[in-house]
C-alpha positions as CSV (number, residue, x, y, z in Angstrom):
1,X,-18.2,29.6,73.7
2,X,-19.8,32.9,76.0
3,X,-23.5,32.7,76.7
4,X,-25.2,35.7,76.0
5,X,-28.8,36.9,77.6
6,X,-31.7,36.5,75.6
7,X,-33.0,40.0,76.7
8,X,-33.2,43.1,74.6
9,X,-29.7,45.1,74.8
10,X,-30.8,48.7,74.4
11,X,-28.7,50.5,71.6
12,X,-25.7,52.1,72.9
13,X,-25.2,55.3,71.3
14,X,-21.7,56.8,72.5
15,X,-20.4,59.9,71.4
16,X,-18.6,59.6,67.7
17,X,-14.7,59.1,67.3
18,X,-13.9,61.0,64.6
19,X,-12.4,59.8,61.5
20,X,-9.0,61.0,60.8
21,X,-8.4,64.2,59.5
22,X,-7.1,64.4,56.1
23,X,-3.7,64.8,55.9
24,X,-1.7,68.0,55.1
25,X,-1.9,69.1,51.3
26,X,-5.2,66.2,50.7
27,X,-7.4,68.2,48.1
28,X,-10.0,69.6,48.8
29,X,-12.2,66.1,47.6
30,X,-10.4,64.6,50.7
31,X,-11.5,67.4,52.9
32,X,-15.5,67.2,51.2
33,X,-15.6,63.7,51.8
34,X,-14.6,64.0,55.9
35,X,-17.7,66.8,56.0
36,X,-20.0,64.7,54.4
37,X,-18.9,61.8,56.7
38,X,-18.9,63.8,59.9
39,X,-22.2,65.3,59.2
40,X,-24.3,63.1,57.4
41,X,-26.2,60.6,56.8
42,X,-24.5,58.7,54.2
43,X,-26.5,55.5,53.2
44,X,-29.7,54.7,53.6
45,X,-29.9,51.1,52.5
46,X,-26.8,48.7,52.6
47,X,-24.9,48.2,49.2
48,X,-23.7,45.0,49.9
49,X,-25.8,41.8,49.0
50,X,-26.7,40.0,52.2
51,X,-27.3,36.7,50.1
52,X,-23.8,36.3,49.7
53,X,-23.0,37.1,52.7
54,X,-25.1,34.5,54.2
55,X,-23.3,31.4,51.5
56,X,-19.7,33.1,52.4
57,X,-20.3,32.9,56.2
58,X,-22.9,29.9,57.0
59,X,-24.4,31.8,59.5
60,X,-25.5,29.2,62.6
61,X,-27.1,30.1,66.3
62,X,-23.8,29.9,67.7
63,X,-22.2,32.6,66.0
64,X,-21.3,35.9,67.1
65,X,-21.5,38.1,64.1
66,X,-19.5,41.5,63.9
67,X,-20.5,43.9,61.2
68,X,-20.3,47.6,60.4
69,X,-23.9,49.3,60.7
70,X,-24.4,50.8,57.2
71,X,-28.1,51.2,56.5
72,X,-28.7,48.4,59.0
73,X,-30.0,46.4,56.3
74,X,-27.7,43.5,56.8
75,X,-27.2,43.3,60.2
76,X,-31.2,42.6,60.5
77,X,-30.8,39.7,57.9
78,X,-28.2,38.0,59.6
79,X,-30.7,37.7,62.6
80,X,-33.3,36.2,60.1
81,X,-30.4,33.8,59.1
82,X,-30.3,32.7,63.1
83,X,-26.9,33.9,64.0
84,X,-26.8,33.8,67.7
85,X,-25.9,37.8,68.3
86,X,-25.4,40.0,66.0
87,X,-23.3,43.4,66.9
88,X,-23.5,46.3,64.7
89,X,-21.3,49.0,64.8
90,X,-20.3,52.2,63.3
91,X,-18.6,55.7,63.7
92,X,-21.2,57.5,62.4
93,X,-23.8,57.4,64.8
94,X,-26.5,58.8,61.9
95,X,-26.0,55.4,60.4
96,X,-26.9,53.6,64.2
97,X,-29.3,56.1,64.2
98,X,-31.3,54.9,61.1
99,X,-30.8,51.0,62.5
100,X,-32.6,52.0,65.8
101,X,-35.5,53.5,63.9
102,X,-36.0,50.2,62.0
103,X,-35.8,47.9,65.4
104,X,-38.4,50.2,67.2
105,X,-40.5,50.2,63.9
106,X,-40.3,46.2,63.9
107,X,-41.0,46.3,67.9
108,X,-43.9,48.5,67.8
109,X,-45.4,49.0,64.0
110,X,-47.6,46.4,62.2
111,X,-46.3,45.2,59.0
112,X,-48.0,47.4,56.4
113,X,-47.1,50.5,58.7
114,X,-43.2,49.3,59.0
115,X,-43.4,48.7,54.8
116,X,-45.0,52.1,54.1
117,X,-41.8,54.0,55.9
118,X,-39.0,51.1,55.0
119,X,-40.7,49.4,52.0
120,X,-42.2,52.4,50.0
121,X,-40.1,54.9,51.6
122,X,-42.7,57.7,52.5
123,X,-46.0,57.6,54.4
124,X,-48.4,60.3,55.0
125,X,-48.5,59.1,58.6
126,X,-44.8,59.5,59.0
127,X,-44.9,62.0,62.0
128,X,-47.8,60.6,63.7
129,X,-46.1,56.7,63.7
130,X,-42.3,58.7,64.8
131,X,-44.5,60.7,67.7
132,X,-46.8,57.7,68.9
133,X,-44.9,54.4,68.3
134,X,-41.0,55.0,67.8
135,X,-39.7,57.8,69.4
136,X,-39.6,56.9,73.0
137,X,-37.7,53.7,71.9
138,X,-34.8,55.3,70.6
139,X,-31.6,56.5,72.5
140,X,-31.1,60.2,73.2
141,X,-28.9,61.1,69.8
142,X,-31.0,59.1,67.5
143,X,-34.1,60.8,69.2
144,X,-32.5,64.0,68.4
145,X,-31.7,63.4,65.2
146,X,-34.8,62.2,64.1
147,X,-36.9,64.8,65.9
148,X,-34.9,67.1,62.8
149,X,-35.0,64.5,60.0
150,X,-38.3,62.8,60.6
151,X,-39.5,65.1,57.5
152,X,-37.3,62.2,55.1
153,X,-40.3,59.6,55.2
154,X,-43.0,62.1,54.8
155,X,-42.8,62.9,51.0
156,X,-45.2,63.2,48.8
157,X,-44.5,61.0,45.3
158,X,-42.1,58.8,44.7
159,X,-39.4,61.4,43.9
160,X,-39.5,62.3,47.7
161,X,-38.9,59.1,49.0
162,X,-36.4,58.2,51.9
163,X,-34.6,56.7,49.2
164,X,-33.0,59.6,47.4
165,X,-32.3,60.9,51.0
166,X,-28.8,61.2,52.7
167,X,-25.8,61.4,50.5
168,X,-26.1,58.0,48.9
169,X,-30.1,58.8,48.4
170,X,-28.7,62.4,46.6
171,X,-26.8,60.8,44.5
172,X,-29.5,58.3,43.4
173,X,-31.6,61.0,42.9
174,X,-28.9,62.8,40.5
175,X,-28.2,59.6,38.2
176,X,-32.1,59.2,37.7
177,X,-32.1,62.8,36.6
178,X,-29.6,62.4,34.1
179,X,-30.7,59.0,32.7
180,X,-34.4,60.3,32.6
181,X,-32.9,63.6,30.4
182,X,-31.4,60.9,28.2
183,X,-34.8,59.0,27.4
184,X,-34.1,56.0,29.7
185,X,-36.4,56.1,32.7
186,X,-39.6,53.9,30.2
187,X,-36.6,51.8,29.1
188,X,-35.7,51.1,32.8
189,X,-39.2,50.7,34.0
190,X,-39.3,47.6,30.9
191,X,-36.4,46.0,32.4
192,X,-38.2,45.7,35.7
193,X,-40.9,44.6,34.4
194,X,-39.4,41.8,32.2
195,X,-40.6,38.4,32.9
196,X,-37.4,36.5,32.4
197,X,-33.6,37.5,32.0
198,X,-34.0,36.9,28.7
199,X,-36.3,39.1,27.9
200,X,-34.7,41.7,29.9
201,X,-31.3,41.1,28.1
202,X,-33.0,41.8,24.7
203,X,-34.3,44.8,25.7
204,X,-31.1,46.1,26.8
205,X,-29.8,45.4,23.7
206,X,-32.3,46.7,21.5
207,X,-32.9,49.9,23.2
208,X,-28.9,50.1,22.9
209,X,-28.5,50.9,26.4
210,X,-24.9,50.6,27.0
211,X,-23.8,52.7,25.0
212,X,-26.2,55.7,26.4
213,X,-24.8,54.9,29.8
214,X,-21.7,56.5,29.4
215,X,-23.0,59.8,30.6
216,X,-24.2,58.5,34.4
217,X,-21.3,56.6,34.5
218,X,-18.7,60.2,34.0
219,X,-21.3,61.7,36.6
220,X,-21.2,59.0,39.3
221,X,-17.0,59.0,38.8
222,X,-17.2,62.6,39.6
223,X,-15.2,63.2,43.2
224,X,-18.3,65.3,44.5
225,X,-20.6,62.1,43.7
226,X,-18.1,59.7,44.8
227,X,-18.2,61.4,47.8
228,X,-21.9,61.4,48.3
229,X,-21.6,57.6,47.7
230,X,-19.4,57.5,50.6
231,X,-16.0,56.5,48.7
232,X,-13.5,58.8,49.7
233,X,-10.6,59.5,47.4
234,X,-8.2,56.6,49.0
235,X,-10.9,54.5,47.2
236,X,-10.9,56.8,43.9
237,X,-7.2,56.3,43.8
238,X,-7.2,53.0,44.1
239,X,-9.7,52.1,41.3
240,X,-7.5,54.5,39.3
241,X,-4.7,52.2,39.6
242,X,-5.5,48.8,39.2
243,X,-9.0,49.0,37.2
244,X,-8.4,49.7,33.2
245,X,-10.2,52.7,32.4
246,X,-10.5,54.2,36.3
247,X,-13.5,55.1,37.8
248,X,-15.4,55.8,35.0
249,X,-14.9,52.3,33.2
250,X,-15.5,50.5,36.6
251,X,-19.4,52.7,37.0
252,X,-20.1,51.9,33.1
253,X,-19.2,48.2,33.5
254,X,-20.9,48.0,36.7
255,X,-24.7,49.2,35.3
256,X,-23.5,47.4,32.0
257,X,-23.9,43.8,34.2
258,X,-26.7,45.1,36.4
259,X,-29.0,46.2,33.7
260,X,-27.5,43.7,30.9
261,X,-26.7,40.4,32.4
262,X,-27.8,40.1,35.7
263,X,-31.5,39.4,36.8
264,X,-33.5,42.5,37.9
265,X,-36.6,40.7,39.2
266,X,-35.1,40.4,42.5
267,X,-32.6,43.4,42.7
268,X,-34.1,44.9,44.9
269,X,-31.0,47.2,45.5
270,X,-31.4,49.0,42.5
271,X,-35.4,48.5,42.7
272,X,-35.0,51.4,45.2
273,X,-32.9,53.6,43.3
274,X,-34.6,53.6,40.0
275,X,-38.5,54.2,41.4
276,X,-37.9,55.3,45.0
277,X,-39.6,52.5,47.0
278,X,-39.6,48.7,47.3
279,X,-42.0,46.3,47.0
280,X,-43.3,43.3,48.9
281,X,-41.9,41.1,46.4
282,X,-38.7,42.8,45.6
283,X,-37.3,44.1,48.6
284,X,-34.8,43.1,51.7
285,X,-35.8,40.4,53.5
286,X,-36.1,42.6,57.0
287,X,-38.8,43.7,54.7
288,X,-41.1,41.1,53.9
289,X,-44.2,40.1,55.8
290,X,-43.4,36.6,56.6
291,X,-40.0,37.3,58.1
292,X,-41.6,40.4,60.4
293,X,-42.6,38.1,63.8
294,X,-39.1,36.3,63.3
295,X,-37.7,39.6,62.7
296,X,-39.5,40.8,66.0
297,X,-38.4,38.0,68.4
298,X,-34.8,38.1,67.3
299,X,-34.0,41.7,68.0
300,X,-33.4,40.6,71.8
301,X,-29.6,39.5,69.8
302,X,-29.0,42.8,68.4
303,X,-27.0,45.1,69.9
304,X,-25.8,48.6,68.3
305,X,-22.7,50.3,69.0
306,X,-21.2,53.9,68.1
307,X,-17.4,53.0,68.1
308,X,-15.0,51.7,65.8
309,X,-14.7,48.2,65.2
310,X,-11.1,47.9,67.5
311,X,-12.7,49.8,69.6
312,X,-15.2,47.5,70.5
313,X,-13.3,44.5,70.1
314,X,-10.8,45.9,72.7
315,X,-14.3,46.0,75.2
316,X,-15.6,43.1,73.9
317,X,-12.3,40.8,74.5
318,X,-12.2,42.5,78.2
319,X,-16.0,41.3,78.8
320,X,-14.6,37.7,77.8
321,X,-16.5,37.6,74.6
322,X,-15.5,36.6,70.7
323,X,-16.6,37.0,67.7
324,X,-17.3,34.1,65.1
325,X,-17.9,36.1,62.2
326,X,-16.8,39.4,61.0
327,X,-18.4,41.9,58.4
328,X,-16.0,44.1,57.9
329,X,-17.7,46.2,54.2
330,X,-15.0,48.2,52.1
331,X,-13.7,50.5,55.1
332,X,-10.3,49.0,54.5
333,X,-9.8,50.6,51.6
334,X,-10.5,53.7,53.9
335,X,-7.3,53.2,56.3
336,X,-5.4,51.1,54.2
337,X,-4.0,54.0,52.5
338,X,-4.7,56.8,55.3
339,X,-3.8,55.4,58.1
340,X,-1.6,51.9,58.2
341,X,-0.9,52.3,61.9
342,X,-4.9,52.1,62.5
343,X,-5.6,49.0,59.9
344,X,-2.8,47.0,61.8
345,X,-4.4,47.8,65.3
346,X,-7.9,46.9,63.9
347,X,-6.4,43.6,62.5
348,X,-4.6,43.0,65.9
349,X,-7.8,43.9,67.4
350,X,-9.6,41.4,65.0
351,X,-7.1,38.2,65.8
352,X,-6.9,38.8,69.4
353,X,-11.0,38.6,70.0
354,X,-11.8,36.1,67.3
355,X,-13.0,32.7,68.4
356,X,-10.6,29.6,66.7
357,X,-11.3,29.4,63.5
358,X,-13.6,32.6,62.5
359,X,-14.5,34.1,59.0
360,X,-14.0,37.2,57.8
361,X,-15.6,38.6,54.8
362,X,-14.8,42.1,53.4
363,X,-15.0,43.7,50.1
364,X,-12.6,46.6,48.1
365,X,-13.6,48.8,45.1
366,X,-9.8,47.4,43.5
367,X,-9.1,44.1,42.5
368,X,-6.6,43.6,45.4
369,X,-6.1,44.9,49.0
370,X,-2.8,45.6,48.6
371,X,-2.4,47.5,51.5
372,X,-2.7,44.6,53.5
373,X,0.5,43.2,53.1
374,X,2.8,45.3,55.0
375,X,0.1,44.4,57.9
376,X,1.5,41.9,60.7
377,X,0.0,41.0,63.7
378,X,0.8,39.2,66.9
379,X,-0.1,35.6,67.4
380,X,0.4,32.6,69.5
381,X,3.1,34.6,70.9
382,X,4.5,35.3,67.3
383,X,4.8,38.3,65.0
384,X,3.6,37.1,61.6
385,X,2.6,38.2,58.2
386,X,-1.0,38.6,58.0
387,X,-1.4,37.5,54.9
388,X,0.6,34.4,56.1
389,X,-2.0,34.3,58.8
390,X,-5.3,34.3,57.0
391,X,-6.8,31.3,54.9
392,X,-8.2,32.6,52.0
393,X,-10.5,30.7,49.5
394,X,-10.2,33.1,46.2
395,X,-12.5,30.2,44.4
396,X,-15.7,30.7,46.4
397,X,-15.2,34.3,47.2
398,X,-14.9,35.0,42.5
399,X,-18.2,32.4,42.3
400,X,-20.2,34.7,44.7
401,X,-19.0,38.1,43.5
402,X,-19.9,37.3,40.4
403,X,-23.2,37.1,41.2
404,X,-23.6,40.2,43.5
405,X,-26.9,41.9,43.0
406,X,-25.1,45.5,43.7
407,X,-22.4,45.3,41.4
408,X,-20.3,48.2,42.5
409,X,-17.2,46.9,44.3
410,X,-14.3,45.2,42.5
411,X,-13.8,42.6,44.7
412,X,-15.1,40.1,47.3
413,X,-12.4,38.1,49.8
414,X,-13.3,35.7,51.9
415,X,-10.6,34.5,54.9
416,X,-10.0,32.2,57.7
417,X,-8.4,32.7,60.9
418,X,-6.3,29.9,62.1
């Protein structure tokens, strides 16, 4: 098992790889999405639910946890769950960007000043804290960017908060438009603010809810929307072919189980969306006051990485280090119908730098991963099937799903390397 020092390891912010083009004769939703991906900041909070994560993967101090940056949300958590080093990484360096701001906030903010950008997503003192406390802590592209973007925490009213900014935040914003034209914004504040699931079930019911969703759920399937949610159309076409009544049916039945079945007190995911901000009960754990010195001490065992994920497994296996645990989100479903050639190399990338033994989680808006069978990899000297490689456990990864707080991917695998 590597060692790894206990000082802080500055951010790396290297110039982005671009993501492959879209191919010759992709529509023009192919071509939006790859702007809004080169360009943007895409999410602003991670949509996948850390708690999970943390059952599927057992995090301990001596793992080594790979995962792709996202909102940064997650990465943060797995620190509070002790993992040993945590690498983030991600090709859009917006998204390492945003994770930066967070660890020189947690270095240099007191609590109530760090919840007032990251908690209630706006503070009249957004400028001043950038310009005194966090700017010199960031690298030189995330300094640039937020020297331009700084203006996203410093809103006025909860329709200007950080959280209906970026694509993802747009998007948010749009949906909370069109329920509020339908009537629905007091019926959402009741769910909220229901006590129990029961009572929060019976109001869903009796204000007839499910039915009146129908019209967020044809916006959000929309290819522009789609694309400000950061699912490009390899994603779209995929739910179109294996989920019974396509994009649409999947959105609906989605906010169906968030709203209807599942517990709201604690979604804090959707907390965000509907009323723009957090709050000290209901929000990530990154967030909560008890967690911040932890949170503070551990960031020594973060590091942050603008690359792909082979391409810093390639460095990392060079360096002599592994990886115990990888996070690998729905970006699969990105290459696995794009680019095969790339998937396989990412895989190959994946086997040759795990440690014996090490867990890989990874989620896909279908109900398989298909494109994951024509994948093989080299190993022990052998060319094998990679699904002959990988020990899945289907039983845990269903149980887990089921009870995922976001709501919004068809699926949830959960594998073992040999």
């Amino acid at each position: 098992m590597p060692s790894y020092p206990s000082a802080h390891v500055t951010p790396v912010a290297a110039p982005s790889p671009a993501l492959p083009g879209p191919r010759a004769g992709t529509p023009w939703a192919g071509r939006m999405f790859t702007a809004l991906h080169d360009r943007k900041l895409v999410y602003n909070a991670c949509w996948e639910d850390p708690a999970l994560d943390r059952e599927a993967l057992a995090i301990g101090p001596g793992d080594h946890v790979l995962v792709i940056t996202s909102g940064g949300c997650n990465a943060l958590d797995y620190l509070l769950a002790g993992a040993g080093r945590v690498t983030a990484v991600d090709v859009n360096p917006r998204q390492n960007a945003l994770l930066e701001l967070k660890a020189a906030g947690i270095r240099h903010l007191s609590h109530p000043e760090f919840f007032e950008l990251f908690g209630t997503g706006r503070s009249p003192r957004a400028h001043e804290m950038y310009r005194d406390a966090l700017r010199t802590d960031l690298t030189p592209f995330a300094r640039r960017y937020w020297d331009g973007y700084i203006d996203a925490f410093a809103g006025r009213g909860w329709r200007n908060s950080f959280y209906y900014r970026g694509t993802s935040g747009l998007l948010a914003k749009g949906l909370m438009l069109v329920l509020g034209l339908q009537g629905l914004g007091p019926h959402l504040e009741e769910l909220l603010a229901a006590p129990t699931l029961e009572r929060q079930r019976h109001l869903y019911e009796s204000r007839r809810m499910s039915e009146r969703l129908r019209a967020a759920a044809r916006l959000a399937s929309q290819p522009l929307a789609l694309s400000l949610a950061g699912v490009p159309p390899e994603q779209r076409r995929e739910i179109a072919e294996e989920y019974a009544g396509g994009t649409v049916q999947l959105v609906h039945d989605g906010l169906d189980a968030i709203l209807g079945r599942l517990p709201l007190a604690d979604n804090y995911f959707w907390r965000a969306y509907i009323t723009g901000s957090y709050t000290p009960d209901c929000c990530p754990e990154y967030l909560k006051a008890a967690n911040f010195p932890l949170l503070r001490d551990a960031l020594a065992r973060l590091d942050v990485r603008t690359t792909t994920v082979t391409g810093f497994l390639g460095r990392a296996r060079a360096e002599g280090r592994d990886v115990s645990k990888f996070v690998l989100l729905d970006h699969m479903d990105w290459m696995g119908w794009r680019d095969q050639p790339a998937l396989a190399a990412e895989w190959q990338a994946i086997v040759d730098a795990a440690r014996p033994g090490a867990r890989v989680i990874y989620r896909s808006a279908g109900l398989h991963t298909r494109y994951l069978d024509p994948v093989h990899v080299v190993h022990d000297g052998r060319t094998r099937r990679l699904a002959d490689l990988l020990h899945r456990h289907p039983g845990l990864a269903a149980r887990l799903h089921a009870r995922d707080r976001v709501h919004t991917y068809g699926s949830f695998h959960i594998a073992d390397l040999p």
